[in-house]
VEXKEPA-507264 format. One record per residue (C-alpha): residue number from 1; x, y, z. Coordinates in Angstrom, 1 decimal. Layout:
<r seq="NUM" u="X" v="Y" w="Z"/>
...
END
This chain:
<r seq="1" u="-0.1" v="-17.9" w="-69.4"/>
<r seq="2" u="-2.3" v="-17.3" w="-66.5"/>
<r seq="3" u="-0.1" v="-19.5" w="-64.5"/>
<r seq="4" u="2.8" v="-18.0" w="-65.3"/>
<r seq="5" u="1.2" v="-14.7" w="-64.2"/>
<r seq="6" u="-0.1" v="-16.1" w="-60.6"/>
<r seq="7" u="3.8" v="-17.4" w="-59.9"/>
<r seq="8" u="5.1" v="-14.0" w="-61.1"/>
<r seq="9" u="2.6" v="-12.6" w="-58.7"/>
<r seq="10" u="3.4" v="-14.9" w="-55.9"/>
<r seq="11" u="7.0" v="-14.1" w="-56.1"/>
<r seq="12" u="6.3" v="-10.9" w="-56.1"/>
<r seq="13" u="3.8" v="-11.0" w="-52.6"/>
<r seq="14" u="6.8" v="-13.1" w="-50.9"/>
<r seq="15" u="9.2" v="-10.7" w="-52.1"/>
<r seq="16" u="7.6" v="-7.7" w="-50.5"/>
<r seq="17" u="6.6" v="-10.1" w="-46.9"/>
<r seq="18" u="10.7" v="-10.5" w="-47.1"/>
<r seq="19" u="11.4" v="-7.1" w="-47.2"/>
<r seq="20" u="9.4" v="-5.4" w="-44.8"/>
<r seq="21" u="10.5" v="-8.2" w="-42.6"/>
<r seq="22" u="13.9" v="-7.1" w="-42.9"/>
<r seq="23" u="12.7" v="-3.4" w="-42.4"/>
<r seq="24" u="11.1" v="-3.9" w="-39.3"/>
<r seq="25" u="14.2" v="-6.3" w="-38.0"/>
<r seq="26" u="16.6" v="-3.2" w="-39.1"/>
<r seq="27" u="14.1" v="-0.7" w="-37.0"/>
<r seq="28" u="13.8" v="-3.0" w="-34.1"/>
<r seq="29" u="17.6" v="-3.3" w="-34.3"/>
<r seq="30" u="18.0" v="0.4" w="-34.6"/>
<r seq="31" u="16.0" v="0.8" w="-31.8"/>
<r seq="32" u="17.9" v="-1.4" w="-29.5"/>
<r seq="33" u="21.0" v="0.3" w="-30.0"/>
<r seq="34" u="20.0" v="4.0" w="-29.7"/>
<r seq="35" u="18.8" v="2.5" w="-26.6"/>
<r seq="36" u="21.8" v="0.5" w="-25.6"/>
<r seq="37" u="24.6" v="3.2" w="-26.8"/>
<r seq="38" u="22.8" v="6.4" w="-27.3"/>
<r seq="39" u="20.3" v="7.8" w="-24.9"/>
<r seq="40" u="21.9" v="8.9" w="-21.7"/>
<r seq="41" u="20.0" v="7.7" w="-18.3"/>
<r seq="42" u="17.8" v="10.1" w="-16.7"/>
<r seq="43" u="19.5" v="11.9" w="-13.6"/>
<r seq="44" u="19.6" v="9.7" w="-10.6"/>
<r seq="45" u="17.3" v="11.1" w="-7.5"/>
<r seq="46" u="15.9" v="10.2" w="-4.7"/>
<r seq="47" u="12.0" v="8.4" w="-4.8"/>
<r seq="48" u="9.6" v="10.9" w="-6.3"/>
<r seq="49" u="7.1" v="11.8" w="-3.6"/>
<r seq="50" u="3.2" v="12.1" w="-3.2"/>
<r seq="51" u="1.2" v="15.0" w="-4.9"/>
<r seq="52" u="1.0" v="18.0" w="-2.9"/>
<r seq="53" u="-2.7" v="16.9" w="-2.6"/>
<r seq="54" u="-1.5" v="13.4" w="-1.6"/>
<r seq="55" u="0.8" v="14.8" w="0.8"/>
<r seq="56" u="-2.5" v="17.4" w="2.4"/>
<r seq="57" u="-4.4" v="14.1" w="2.6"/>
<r seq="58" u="-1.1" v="12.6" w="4.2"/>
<r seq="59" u="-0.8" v="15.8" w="6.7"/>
<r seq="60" u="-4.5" v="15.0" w="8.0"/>
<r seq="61" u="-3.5" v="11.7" w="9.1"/>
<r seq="62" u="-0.8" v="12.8" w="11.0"/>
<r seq="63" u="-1.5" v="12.7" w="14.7"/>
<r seq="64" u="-0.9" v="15.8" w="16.3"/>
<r seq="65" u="1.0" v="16.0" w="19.2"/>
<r seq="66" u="3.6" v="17.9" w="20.9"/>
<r seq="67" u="7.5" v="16.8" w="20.8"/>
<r seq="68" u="8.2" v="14.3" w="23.5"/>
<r seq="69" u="11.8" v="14.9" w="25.2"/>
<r seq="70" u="15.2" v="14.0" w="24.0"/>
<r seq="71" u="15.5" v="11.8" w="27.1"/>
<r seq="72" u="17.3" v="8.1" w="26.6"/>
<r seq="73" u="18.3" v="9.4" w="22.8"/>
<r seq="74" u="21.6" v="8.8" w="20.9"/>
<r seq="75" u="22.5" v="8.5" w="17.0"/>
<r seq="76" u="23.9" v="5.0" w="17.7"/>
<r seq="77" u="19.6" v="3.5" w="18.4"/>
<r seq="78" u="19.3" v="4.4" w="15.2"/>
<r seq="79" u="21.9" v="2.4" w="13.5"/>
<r seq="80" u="22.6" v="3.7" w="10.1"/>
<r seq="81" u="24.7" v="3.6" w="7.2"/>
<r seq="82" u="24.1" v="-0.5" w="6.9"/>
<r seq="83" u="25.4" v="-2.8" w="4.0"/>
<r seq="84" u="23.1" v="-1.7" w="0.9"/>
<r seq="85" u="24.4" v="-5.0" w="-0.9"/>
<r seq="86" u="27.3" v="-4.1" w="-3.8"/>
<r seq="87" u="29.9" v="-3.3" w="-1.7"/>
<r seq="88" u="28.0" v="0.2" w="-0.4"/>
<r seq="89" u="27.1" v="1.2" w="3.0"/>
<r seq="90" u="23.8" v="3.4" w="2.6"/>
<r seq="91" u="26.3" v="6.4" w="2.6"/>
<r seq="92" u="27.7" v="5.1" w="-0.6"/>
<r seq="93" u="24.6" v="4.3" w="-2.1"/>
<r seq="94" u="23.0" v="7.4" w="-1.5"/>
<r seq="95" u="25.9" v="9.2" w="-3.2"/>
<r seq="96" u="26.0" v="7.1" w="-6.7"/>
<r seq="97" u="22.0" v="7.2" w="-6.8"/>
<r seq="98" u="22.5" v="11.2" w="-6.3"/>
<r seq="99" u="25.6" v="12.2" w="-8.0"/>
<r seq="100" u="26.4" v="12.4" w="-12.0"/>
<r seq="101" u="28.7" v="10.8" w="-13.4"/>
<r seq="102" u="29.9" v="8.8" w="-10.7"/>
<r seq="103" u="32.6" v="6.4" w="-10.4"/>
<r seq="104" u="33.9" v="4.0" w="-7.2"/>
<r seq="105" u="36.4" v="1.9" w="-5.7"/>
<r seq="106" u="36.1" v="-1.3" w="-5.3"/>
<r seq="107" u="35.0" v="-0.6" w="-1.6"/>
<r seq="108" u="32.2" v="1.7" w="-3.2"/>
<r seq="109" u="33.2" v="5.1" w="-2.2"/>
<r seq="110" u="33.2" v="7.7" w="-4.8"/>
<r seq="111" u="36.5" v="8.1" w="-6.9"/>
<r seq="112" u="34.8" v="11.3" w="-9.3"/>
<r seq="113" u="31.8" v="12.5" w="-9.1"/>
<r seq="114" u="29.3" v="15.5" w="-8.9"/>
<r seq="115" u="27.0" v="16.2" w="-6.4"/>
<r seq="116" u="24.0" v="18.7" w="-6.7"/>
<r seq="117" u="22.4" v="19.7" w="-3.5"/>
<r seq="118" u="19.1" v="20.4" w="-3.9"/>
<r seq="119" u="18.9" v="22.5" w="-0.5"/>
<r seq="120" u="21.3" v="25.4" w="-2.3"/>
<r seq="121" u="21.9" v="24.4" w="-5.8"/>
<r seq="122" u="25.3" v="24.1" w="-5.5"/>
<r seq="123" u="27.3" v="21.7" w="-6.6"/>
<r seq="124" u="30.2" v="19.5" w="-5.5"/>
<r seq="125" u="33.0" v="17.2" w="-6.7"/>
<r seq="126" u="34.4" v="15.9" w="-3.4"/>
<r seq="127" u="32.3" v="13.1" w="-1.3"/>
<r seq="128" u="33.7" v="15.3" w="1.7"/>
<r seq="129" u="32.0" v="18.4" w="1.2"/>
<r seq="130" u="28.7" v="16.3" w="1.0"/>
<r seq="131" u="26.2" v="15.2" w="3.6"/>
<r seq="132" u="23.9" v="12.8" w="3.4"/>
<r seq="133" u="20.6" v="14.5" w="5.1"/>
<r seq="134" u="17.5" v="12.3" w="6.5"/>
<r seq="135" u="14.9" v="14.3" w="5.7"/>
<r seq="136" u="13.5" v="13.8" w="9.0"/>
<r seq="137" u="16.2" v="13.8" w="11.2"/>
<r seq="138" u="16.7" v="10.8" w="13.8"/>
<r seq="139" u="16.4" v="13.5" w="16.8"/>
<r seq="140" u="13.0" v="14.8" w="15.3"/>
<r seq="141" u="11.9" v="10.9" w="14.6"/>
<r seq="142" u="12.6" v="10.4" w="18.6"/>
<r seq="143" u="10.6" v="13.3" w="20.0"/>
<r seq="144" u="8.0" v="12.0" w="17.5"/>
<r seq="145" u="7.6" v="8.6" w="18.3"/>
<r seq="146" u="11.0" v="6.7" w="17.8"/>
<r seq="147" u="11.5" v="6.3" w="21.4"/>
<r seq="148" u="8.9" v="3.6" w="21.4"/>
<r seq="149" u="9.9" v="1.7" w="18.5"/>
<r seq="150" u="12.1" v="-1.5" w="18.5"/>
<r seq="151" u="15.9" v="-1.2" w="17.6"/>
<r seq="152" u="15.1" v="-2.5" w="14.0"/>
<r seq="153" u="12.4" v="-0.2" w="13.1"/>
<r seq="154" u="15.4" v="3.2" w="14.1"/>
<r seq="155" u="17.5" v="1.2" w="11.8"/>
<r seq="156" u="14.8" v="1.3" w="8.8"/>
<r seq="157" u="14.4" v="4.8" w="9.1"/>
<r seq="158" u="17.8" v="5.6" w="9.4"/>
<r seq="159" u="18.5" v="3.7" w="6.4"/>
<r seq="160" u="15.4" v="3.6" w="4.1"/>
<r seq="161" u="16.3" v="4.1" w="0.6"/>
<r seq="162" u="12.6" v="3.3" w="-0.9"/>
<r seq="163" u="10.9" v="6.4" w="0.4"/>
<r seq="164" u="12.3" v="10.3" w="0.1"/>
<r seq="165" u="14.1" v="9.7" w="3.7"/>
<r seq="166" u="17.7" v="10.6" w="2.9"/>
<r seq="167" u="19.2" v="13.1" w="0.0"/>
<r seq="168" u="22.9" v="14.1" w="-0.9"/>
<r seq="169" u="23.4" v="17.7" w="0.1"/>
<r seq="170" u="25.8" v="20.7" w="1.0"/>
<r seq="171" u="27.3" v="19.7" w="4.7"/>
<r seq="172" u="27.5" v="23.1" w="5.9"/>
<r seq="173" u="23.1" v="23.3" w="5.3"/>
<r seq="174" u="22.8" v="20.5" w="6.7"/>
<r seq="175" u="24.9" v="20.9" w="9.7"/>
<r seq="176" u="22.1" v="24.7" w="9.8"/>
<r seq="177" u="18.9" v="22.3" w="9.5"/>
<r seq="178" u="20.0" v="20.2" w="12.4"/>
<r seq="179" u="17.1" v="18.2" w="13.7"/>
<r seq="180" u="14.7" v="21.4" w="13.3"/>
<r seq="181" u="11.4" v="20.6" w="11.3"/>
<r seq="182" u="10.0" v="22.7" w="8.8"/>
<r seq="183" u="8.4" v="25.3" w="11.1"/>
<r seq="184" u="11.9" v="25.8" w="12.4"/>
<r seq="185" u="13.9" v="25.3" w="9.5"/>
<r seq="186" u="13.5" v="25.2" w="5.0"/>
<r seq="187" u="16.2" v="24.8" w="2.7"/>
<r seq="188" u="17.8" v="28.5" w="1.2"/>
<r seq="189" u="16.3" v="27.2" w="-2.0"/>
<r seq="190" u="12.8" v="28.3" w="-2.4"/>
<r seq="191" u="12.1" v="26.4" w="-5.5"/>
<r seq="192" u="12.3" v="23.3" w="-3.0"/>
<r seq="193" u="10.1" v="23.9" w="-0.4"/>
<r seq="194" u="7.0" v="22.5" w="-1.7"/>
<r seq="195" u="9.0" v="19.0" w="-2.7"/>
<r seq="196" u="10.8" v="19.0" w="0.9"/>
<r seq="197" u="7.5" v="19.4" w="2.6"/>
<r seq="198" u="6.1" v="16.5" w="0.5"/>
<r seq="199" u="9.0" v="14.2" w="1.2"/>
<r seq="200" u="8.9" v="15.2" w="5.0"/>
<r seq="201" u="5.0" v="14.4" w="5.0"/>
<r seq="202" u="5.8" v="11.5" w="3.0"/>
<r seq="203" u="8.3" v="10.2" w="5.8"/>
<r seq="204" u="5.9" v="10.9" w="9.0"/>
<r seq="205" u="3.0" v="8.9" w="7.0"/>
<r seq="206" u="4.9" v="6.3" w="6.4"/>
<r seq="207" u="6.3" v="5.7" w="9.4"/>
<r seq="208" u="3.4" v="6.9" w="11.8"/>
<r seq="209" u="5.6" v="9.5" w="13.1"/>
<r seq="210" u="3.4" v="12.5" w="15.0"/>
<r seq="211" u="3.5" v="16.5" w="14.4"/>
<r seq="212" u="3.2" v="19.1" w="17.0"/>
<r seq="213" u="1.3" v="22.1" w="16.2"/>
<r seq="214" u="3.5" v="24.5" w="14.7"/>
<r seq="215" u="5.0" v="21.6" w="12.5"/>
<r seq="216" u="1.9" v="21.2" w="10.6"/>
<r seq="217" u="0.8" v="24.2" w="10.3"/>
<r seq="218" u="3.9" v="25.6" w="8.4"/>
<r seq="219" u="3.5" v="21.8" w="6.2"/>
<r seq="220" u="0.0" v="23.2" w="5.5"/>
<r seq="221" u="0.7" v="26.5" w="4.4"/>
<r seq="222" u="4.2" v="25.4" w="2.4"/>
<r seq="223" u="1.7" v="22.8" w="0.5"/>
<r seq="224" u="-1.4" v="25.3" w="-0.3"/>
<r seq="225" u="1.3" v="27.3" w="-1.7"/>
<r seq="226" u="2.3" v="24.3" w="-4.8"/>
END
């Protein structure tokens, strides 16, 4: 009899291994698919920059110095929008990392989309009415050192999708910012100044670019105020 109970109870034990095996095989499995089918991806963006205290450390680094001249410059020494593999010129890139949902071409270029600038919070459904910005713009990266640099470093800058250096925004703000830095120029949207100075400080540090004066004192003020 006491034999008979042990089997019943080791029946019983495998029984109950079974089933929560299956249990945990259907939760894994659920899991998988909410993941697979259900969960939307998070908005694309460009890189997330430093802290605001990161970026004041940053600042401190820069070297100040005034703007050199615009002497010897032109768009075309800083080669830009380069193939990004896929297809997409940095251009194109830019705009599916940026936009919702976005579809292309075989070429790349956006067939639908929406685009929300983060300069003036509007938004946009036409790749024309949208710029794609370097945060520091190739004029401001000349005066600032570019001059010096080889033909290949411009073309990093120009084109440097691993660091805050270009967005997707409204043409018409971009075309206002120009190649003025951030004691000249901010975007409309006050709710963005303390993440444009960030990316801008980001940029400089990153690239050894210098600051005049004026330049980092507005960064310093824009960053006490995050």
């Amino acid at each position: 009899m006491a034999h008979k109970h042990r089997t019943v109870r080791t029946l019983y034990a495998r029984r109950r291994w079974s089933a929560l095996l299956a249990a945990l095989a259907a939760a894994v499995s659920g899991l998988l698919v909410a993941l697979t089918l259900g969960a939307s991806p998070a908005a694309a963006e460009p890189p997330t920059p430093p802290s605001a205290s990161e970026a004041t450390t940053m600042l401190g680094d820069l070297t100040e110095k005034s703007e050199g001249s615009m002497d010897g410059y032109s768009r075309e020494k800083f080669p830009h929008w380069i193939d990004q593999g896929d297809s997409c010129n940095t251009r194109e890139a830019v705009l599916k990392r940026d936009g919702k949902g976005v579809e292309t071409g075989s070429d790349c270029y956006p067939t639908k989309g929406t685009w929300t600038s983060p300069y003036d919070g509007k938004s946009w459904t036409k790749p024309s009415d949208v710029d794609i910005d370097h945060m520091v713009p190739l004029a401001e990266a000349w005066r600032s050192g570019a001059a010096d640099w080889t033909q290949d470093k411009r073309q990093k800058l120009a084109n440097d999708l691993k660091i805050a250096q270009l967005l997707a925004v409204t043409d018409n703000v971009n075309q206002e910012k120009g190649d003025k830095d951030p004691a000249e120029w901010m975007p409309p949207s006050s709710d963005y100044h303390c993440t444009y100075v960030r990316m801008w400080v980001w940029v400089k540090h990153t690239y050894d670019l210098t600051a005049d004066s004026q330049e980092k004192a507005a960064l310093k003020k824009a960053l006490a105020g995050c």
